[in-house]
DRENBALO-486090 format. One record per residue (C-alpha): residue in three letters; z, y, x. Coordinates in steps of 0.001 Angstrom, whole numbers, plus 500000, padded with zeros to 6 digits. Layout:
<atoms>
ALAZYX;...
</atoms>
This chain:
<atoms>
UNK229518655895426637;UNK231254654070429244;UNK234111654282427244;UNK232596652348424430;UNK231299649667426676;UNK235051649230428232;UNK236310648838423939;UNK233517646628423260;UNK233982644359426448;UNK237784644338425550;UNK237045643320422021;UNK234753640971422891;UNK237505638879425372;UNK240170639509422669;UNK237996637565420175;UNK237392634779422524;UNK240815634521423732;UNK242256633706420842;UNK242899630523419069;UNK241225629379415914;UNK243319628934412942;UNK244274625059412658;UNK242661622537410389;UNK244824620942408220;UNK244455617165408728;UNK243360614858406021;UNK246923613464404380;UNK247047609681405362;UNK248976607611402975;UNK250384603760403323;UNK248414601392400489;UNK250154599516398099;UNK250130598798394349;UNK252992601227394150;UNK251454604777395316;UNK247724604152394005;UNK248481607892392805;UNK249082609122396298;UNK246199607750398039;UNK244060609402395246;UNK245897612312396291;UNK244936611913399629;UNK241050612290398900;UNK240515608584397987;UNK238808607064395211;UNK239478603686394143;UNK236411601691393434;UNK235630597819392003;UNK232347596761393612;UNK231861593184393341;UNK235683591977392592;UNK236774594200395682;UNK238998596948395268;UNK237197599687397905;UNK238678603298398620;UNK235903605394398870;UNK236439609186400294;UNK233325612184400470;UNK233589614392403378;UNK231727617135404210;UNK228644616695406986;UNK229580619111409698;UNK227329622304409633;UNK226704621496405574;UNK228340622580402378;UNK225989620441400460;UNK225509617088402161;UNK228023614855401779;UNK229224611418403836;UNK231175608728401589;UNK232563606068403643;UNK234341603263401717;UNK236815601207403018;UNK238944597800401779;UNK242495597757401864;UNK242879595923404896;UNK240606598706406736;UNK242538601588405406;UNK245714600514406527;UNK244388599314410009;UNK242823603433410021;UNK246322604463408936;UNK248011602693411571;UNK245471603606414346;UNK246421607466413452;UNK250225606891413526;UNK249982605313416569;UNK247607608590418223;UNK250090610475417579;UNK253055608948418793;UNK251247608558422056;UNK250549612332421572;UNK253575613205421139;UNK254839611394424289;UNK252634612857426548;UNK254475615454428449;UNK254044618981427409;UNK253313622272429553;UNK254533625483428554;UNK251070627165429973;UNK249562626592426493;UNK246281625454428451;
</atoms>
């Protein structure tokens, strides 16, 4: 018996120890007339709505796998988002990095 409760405790810090698999990151894509193909790719849909050429993309509400957010964004906005994210991760990556993995 106390045997079992040693394997279960065990277990138990083994499970929470470990790292969860990695989410792959939505692809982000530069906007031009040129790659309309690859920001499709990326998860974007190109809409008209009124004269204005919108890129609308669905995503998943957390905690759902029915309900759905669309957020729709001009070209102007997408490449400002684009540009916000390159610019996170250079300043990730310049951050200093420890080898203690916490």
């Amino acid at each position: 018996m106390k045997k079992s409760i040693c394997l279960l405790a065990a277990t138990i810090l083994v499970g929470c120890a470990s790292h969860p698999a990695p989410v792959a990151a939505p692809r982000q894509v530069k906007v031009d007339a040129t790659n309309v193909a690859d920001v499709q790719h990326a998860g974007y849909k190109i809409v008209d709505k009124d004269g204005q050429k919108l890129y609308c993309r669905r995503d998943l509400v957390t905690g759902s796998r029915v309900k759905f957010n669309t957020t729709c964004l001009t070209e102007e906005e997408l490449a400002m988002q684009a540009m916000r994210v390159e610019q996170g991760l250079e300043r990730n990556n310049a951050l200093p990095q420890t080898g203690s993995g916490r």
